[in-house]
C-alpha positions in Angstrom: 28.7 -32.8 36.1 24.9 -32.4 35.3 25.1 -28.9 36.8 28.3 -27.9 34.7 26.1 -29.4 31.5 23.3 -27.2 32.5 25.4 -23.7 33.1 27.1 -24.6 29.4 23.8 -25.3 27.7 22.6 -21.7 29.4 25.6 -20.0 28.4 25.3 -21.3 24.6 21.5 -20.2 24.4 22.7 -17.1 25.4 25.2 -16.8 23.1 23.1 -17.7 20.4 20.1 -14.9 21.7 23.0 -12.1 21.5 24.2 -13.3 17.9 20.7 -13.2 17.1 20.0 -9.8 18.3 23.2 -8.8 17.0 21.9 -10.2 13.4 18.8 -8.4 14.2 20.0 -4.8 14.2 22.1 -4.9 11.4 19.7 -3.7 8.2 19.0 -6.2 5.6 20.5 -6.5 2.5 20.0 -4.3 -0.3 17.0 -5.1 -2.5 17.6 -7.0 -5.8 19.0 -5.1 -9.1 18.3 -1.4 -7.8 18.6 0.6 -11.0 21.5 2.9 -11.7 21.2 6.7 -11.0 20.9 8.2 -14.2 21.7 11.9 -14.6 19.0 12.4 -17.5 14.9 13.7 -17.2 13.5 10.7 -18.1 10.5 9.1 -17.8 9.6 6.1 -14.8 6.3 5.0 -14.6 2.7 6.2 -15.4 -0.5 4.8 -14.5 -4.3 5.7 -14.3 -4.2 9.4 -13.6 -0.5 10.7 -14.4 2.9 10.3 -15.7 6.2 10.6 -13.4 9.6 11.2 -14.9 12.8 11.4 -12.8 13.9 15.0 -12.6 16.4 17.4 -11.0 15.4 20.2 -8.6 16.8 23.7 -9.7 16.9 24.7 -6.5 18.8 21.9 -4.6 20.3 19.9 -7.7 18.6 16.8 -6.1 16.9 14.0 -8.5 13.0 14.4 -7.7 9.9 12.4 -8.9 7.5 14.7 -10.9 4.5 13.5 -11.6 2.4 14.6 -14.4 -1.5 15.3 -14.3 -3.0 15.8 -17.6 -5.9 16.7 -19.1 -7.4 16.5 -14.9 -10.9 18.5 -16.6 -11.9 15.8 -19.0 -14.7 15.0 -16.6 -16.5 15.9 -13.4 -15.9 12.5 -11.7 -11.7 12.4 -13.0 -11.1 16.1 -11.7 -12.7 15.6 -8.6 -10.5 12.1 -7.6 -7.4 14.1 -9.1 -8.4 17.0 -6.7 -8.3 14.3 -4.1 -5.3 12.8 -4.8 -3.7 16.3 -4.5 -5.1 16.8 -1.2 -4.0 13.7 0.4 -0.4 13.7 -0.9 -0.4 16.8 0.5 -1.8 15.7 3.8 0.4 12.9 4.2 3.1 12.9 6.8 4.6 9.4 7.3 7.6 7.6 6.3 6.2 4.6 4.7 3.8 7.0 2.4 4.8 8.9 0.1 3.7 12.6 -0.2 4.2 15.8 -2.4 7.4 17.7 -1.6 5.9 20.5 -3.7 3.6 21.6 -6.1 4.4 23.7 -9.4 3.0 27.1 -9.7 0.4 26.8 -12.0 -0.7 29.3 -15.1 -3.5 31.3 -14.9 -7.1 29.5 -14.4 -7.7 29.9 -18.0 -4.5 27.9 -18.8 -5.3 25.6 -15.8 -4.9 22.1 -17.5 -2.6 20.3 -16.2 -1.2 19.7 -12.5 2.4 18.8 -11.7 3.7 17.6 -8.2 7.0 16.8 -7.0 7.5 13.6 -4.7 10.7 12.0 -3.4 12.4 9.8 -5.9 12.2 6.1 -5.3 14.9 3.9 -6.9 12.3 0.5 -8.0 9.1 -0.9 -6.8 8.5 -3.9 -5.4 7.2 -6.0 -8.6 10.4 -5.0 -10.0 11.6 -6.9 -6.9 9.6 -10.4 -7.0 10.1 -10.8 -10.6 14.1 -10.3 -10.2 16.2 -13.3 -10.5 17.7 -12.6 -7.5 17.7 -14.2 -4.0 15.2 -12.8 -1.5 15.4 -13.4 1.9 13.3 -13.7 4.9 14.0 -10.4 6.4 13.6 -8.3 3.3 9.9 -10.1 3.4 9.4 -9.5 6.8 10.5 -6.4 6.3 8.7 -5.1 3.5 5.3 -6.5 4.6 6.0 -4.6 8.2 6.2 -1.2 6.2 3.3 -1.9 4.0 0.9 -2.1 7.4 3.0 0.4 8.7 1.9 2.7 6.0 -1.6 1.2 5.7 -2.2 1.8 9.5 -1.8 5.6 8.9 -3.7 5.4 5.7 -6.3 3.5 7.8 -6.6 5.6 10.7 -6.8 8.8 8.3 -10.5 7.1 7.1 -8.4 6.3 3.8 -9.2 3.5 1.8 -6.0 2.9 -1.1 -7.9 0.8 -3.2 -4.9 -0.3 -5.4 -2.5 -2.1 -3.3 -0.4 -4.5 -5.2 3.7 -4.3 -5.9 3.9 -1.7 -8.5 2.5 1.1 -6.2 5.2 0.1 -3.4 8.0 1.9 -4.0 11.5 0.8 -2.5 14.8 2.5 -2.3 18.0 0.7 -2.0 18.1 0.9 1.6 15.3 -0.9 1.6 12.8 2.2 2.8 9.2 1.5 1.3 6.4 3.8 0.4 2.9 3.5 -0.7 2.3 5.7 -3.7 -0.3 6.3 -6.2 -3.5 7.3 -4.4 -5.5 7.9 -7.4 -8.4 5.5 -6.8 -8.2 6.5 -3.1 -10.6 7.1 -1.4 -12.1 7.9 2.1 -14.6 5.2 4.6 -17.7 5.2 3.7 -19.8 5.3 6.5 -23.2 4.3 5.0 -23.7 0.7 4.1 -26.6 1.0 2.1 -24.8 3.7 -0.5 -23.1 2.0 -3.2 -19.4 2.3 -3.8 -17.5 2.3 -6.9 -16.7 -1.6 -8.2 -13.9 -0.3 -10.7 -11.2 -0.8 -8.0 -7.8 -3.0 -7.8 -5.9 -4.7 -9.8 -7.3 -7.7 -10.8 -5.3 -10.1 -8.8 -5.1 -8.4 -5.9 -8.9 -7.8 -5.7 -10.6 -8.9 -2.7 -13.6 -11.8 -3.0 -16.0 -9.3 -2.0 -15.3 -6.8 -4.9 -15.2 -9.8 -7.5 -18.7 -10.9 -6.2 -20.3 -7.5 -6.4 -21.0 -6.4 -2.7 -21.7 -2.8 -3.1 -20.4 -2.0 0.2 -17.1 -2.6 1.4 -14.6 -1.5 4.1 -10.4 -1.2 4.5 -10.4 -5.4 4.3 -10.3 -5.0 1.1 -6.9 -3.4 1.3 -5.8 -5.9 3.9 -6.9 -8.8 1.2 -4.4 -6.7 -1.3 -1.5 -7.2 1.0 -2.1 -10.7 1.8 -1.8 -11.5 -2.0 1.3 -9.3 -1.9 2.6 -11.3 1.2 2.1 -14.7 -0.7 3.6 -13.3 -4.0 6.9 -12.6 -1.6 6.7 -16.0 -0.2 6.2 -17.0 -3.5 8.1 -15.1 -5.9 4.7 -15.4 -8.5 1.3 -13.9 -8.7 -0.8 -15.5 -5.8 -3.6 -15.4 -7.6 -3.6 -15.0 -11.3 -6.7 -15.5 -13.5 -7.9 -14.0 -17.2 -11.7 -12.9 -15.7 -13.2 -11.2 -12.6 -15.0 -14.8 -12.5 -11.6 -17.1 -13.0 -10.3 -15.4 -10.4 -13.0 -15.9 -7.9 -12.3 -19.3 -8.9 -8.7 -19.6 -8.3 -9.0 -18.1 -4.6 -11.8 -20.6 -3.8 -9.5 -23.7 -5.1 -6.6 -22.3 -3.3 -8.3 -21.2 0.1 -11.6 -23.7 0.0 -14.5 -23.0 -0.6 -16.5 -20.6 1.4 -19.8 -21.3 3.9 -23.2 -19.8 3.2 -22.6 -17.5 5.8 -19.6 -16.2 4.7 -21.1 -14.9 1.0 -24.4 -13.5 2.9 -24.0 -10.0 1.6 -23.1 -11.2 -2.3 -25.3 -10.9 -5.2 -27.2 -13.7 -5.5 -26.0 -14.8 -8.9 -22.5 -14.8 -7.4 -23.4 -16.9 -4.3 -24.7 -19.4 -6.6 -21.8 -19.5 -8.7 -19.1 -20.1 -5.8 -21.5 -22.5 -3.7 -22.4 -25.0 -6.7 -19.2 -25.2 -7.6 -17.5 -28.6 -6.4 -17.0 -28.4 -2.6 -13.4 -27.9 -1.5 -12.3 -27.9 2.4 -11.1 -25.0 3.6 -7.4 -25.3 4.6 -4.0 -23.7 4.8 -1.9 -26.9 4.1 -1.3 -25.4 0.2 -0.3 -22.2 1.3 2.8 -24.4 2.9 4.1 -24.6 -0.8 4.7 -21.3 -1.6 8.6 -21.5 -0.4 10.7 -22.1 2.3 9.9 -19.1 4.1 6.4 -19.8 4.8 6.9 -21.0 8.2 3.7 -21.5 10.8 3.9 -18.3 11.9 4.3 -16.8 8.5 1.4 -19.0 6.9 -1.7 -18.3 9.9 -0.9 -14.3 9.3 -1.1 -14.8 5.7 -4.1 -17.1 6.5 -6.0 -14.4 8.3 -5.5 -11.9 5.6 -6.7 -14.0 3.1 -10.1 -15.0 5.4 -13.1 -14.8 2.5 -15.5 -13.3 5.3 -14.1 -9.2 5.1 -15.9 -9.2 9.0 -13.6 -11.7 10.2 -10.3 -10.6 7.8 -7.6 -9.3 10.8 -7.8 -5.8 10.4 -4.5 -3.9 10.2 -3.6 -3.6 13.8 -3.9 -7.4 14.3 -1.5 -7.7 11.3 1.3 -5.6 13.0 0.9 -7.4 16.5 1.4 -11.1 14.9 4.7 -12.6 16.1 5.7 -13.0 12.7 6.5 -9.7 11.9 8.3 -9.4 15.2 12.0 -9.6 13.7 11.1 -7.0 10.6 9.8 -4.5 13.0 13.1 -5.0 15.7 15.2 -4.7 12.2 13.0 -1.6 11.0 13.7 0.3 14.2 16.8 -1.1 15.1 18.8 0.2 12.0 15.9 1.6 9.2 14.0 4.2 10.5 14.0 7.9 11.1 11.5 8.0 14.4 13.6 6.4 16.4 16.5 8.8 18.3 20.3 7.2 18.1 19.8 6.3 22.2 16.3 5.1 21.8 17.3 1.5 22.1 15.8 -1.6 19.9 12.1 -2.1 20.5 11.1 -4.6 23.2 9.2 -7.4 22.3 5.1 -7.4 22.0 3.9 -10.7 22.9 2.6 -9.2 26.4 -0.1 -7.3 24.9 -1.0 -9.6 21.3 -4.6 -7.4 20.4 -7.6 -9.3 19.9 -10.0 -8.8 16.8 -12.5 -6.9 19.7 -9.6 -4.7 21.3 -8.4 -3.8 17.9 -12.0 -3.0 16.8 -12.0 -0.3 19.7 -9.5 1.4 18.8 -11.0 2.3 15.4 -11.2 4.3 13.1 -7.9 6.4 14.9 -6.1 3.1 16.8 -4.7 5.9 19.1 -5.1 3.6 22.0 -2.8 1.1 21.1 0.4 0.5 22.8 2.4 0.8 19.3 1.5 4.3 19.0 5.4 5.4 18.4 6.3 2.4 16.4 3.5 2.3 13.9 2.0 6.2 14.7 -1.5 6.6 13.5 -2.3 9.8 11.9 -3.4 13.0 14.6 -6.4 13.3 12.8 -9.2 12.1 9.7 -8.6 13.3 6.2 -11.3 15.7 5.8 -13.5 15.3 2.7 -16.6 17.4 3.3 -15.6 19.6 0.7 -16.2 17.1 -2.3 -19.7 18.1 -1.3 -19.6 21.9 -2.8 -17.9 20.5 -6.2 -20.7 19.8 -8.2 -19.4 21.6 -11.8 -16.2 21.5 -13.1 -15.8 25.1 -12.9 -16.1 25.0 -9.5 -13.4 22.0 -9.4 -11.2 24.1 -11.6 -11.6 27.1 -9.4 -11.1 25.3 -6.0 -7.8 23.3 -7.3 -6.5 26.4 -8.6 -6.7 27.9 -5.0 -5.2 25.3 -3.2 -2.2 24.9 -5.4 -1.6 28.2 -4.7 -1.9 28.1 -0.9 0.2 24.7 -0.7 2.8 25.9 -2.8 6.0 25.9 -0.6 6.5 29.3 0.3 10.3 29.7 1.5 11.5 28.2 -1.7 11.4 29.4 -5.4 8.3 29.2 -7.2 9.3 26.5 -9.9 7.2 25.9 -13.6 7.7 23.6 -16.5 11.1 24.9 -18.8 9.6 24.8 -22.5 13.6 25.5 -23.4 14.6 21.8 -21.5 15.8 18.9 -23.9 13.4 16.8 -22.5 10.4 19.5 -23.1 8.7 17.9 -26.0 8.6 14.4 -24.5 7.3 15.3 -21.4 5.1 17.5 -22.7 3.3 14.4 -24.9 3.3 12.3 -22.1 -0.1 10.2 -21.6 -1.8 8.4 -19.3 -2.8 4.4 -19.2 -4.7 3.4 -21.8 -8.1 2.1 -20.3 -6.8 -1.6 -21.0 -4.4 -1.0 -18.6 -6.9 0.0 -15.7 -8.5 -1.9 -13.6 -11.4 -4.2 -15.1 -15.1 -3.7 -14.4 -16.4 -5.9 -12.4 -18.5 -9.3 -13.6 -22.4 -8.6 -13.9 -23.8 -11.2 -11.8 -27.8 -10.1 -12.5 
């Protein structure tokens, strides 16, 4: 009798490990509320360096993102980012990362203005997500957070530093495909730790401790912090952390987190060491991070934990992220049904706890992680994103002239050179479209002398 009890406990785990698996491969659910097609140009979002309306393509009669550049030769500093920006959309190659599909043929370098690329069109974003009413589940978190450090991995192993990760530059489609977009503040690793870097980066809320305090040096953690306040706005279905001033929110991480040893706030300003060390002493701990929802489970919890570590040296880097267990089901569902690397006989991916990276291994295999063993799961890019030619640009009319050229050399050249239709309905609107207003950009840090 014991026996037979045994062989019918054995055949009901296995039962329940093929349902499971079975539950595994089928995609997740469509995302919240994804907005209608609409047949009209219209306008769908703007931010710090451009406008992008929803258009259709001539040539294919597909709806397209077009994304608007103006004014790009206000000033040395803004033409040379938007220069950048241009290059790496046009250097991207990955599915979680969005990249130009084509660039418009642009008027002679005396007319040379404005700039005008043409990206896939993405149906929402993921703040249009969170704030939705709508239920959302475990998978679409796990599998949303595995494409953003998907994406981020390649963006990372390019020497690419986003600088503005937080929901609104996540764009989702309704088969729940995400992309990392808006690469404006972008920029590449800086390999020097005694040059300064520029402070005026990331949203508020999603602004690592280290930018808030000043460091003048910083690395990719600060991206990794971005998605870890991402991650708990998932779990959460609110801001994470969500304060008025640079300082407030400095604040509101150390009340949530603990607060942070002298060692961890070495390389800090000294105004801002004092500032979080004299404030009342909290322990460090995980226990509120519990709270959030239902769906922070252990496993879900010490990843989000690691990303939000105050000490960027000891923040998991983005490799670590991917090889936590907890985004084990989101990359099975990913590649099982989601994906386009994966052939029709490829099979679903096996599991990874054999070979769990530690913070050391996955420190080798920097700045390229081409020795990892997820190198056809979560590819790295073949090679750096080359910026030695920012070097050369030091007037704008050597900007102007060098932008010029490389529109015309990228420009698709088995397809139909495409311009702006001054005769098109939607002409005049698009044509006055502006950029943020400085408000809307990212504050300046807190002076802390």
């Amino acid at each position: 009798q014991q026996q037979q009890s045994q062989q019918q406990q054995q055949q009901q785990q296995l039962q329940q490990q093929q349902q499971l698996q079975q539950q595994q491969q089928q995609p997740p659910p469509p995302p919240p509320n994804p907005p209608a097609e609409k047949s009209d140009d219209r306008p769908i979002g703007y931010g710090a360096f451009g406008v992008v309306w929803s258009v259709t393509d001539p040539r294919s009669s597909q709806k397209v993102a077009l994304k608007k550049m103006p004014n790009v030769f206000q000033t040395l500093i803004s033409s040379k980012r938007v220069f950048r920006e241009l290059r790496m959309l046009s250097f991207f190659k990955h599915e979680n990362v969005l990249s130009a599909l084509d660039i418009l043929q642009p008027p002679s370098i005396e007319n040379f203005q404005e700039i005008y690329v043409m990206t896939e069109l993405m149906q929402s974003d993921l703040h249009k997500i969170i704030v939705s009413p709508q239920h959302l589940s475990a998978d679409h978190i796990k599998v949303f957070l595995y494409q953003i450090l998907r994406g981020l991995k390649y963006l990372h192993s390019a020497r690419i530093i986003h600088r503005d990760i937080k929901p609104g530059n996540l764009l989702v489609n309704s088969n729940c495909i995400l992309k990392i977009c808006d690469f404006g503040l972008a920029r590449v690793i800086e390999r020097d730790e005694n040059r300064d870097m520029t402070q005026e980066v990331v949203t508020q809320y999603y602004r690592a401790p280290e930018l808030l305090m000043g460091t003048k040096y910083y690395t990719q953690a600060i991206d990794i912090w971005s998605v870890g306040c991402i991650f708990g706005e998932l779990l959460g279905r609110r801001i994470l952390f969500q304060a008025a001033t640079p300082i407030q929110q400095l604040d509101r991480i150390t009340e949530l987190l603990g607060t942070p040893s002298p060692q961890e706030v070495r390389r800090a300003p000294e105004g801002a060491r004092n500032h979080v060390l004299r404030r009342p002493h909290k322990p460090p701990g995980t226990n509120s991070l519990y709270n959030l929802s239902s769906n922070a489970t252990q496993d879900a919890v010490h990843l989000l934990s690691m990303m939000l570590t105050f000490d960027f040296e000891k923040r998991y880097n983005v490799i670590m992220c991917l090889d936590h267990p907890y985004l084990d089901e989101g990359r099975l569902r990913y590649h099982s049904c989601m994906c386009c690397c994966c052939g029709p006989d490829a099979g679903p991916p096996q599991p990874r706890q054999g070979y769990r990276h530690t913070w050391e291994e996955s420190i080798t295999n920097q700045p390229g992680f081409r020795g990892a063993e997820n190198t056809n799961l979560e590819p790295a890019s073949s090679e750096s994103f080359q910026h030695t030619y920012e070097d050369d640009l030091r007037s704008m009319t050597e900007v102007k002239e060098r932008m010029h050229r490389f529109i015309n050399n990228q420009m698709t050249r088995d397809k139909v050179p495409l311009c702006i239709n001054p005769q098109s309905a939607a002409y005049k609107s698009f044509s006055s479209s502006t950029v943020a207003h400085p408000s809307e950009l990212p504050p300046s840090p807190h002076n802390w002398d």
